[in-house]
C-alpha positions in Angstrom: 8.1 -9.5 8.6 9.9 -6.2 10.0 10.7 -6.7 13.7 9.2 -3.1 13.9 5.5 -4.1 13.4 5.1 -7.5 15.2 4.1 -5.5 18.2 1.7 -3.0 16.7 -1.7 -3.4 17.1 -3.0 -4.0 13.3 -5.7 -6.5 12.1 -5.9 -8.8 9.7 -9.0 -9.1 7.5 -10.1 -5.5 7.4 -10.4 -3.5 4.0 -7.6 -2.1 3.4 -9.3 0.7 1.6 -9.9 2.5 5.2 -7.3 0.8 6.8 -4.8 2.3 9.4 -0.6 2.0 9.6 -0.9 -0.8 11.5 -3.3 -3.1 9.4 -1.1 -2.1 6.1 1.6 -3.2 8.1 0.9 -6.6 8.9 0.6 -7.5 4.9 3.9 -6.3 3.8 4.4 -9.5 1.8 1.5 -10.1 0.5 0.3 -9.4 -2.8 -2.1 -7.5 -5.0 -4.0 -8.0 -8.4 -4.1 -5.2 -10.4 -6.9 -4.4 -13.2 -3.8 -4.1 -15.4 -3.1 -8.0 -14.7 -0.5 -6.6 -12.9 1.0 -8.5 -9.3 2.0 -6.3 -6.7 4.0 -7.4 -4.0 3.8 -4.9 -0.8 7.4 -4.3 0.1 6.8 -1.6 2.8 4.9 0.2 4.8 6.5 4.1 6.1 4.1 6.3 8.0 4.5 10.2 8.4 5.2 11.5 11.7 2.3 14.1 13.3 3.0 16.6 15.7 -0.7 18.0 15.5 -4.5 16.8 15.4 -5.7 15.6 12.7 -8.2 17.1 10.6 -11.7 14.6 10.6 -12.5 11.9 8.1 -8.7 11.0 7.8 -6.8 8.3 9.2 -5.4 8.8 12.3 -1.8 8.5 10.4 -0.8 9.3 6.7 1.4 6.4 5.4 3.1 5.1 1.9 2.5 2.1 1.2 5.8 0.7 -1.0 4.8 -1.9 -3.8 7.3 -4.0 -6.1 5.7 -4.9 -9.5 6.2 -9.0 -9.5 4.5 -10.0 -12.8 2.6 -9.0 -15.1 2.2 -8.0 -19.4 4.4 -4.5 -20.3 5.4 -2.0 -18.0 3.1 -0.7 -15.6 2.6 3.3 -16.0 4.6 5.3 -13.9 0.9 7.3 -12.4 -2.0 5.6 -12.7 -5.3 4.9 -11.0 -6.2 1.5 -10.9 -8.6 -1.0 -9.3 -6.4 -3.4 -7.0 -7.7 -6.9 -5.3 -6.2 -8.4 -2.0 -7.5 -11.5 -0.9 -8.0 -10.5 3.0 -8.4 -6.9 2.6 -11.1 -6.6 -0.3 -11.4 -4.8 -4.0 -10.6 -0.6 -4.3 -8.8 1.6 -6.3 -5.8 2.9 -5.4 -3.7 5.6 -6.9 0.2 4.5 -8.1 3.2 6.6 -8.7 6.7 6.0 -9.3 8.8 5.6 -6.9 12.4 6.6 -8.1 14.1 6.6 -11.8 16.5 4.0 -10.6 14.0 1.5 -9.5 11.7 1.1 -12.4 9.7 -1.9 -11.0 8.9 0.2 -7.8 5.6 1.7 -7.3 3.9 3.8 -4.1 0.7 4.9 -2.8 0.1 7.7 -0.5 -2.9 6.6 2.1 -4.1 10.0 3.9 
């Protein structure tokens, strides 16, 4: 795992849905079921920097979450909305866009 993260303060085995940073964090590695029958691998985990409050009902950082199609039947859409499964941090639907035309298996999510 990246050095950066071993001494954040993230928990494992909480729903990733409403997860923060720091819980994302400590699954880079791990992987996801799509409802495509697509695997997706969690590569990385980049939050945003903040220099003000922010607004209620978010988390307390934005974050992209980086994911590397592993397996799976035809390409993956580019945008889609899909309903993902991880086996510690639950069911939810998660919305997937490309990363970069040179990196065709690459997918992120934005998590506000």
């Amino acid at each position: 795992k990246d050095l950066l993260w071993q001494s954040r303060p993230g928990k494992r085995y909480v729903r990733l849905a409403t997860a923060t940073v720091d819980d994302w964090a400590l699954q880079v590695g791990t992987t996801f079921k799509a409802s495509t029958g697509h695997t997706l691998k969690l590569a990385d985990v980049r939050q945003f920097d903040h220099q003000n409050k922010r607004p209620a009902g978010l988390r307390d950082r934005a974050f992209v979450a980086g994911f590397e199609v592993v397996s799976g039947v035809g390409v993956l859409p580019a945008q889609l909305l899909l309903r993902v499964s991880h086996p510690e941090g639950g069911t939810f639907d998660m919305f997937l866009t490309a990363a970069a035309p040179d990196k065709p298996t690459r997918r992120i999510a934005l998590f506000d």
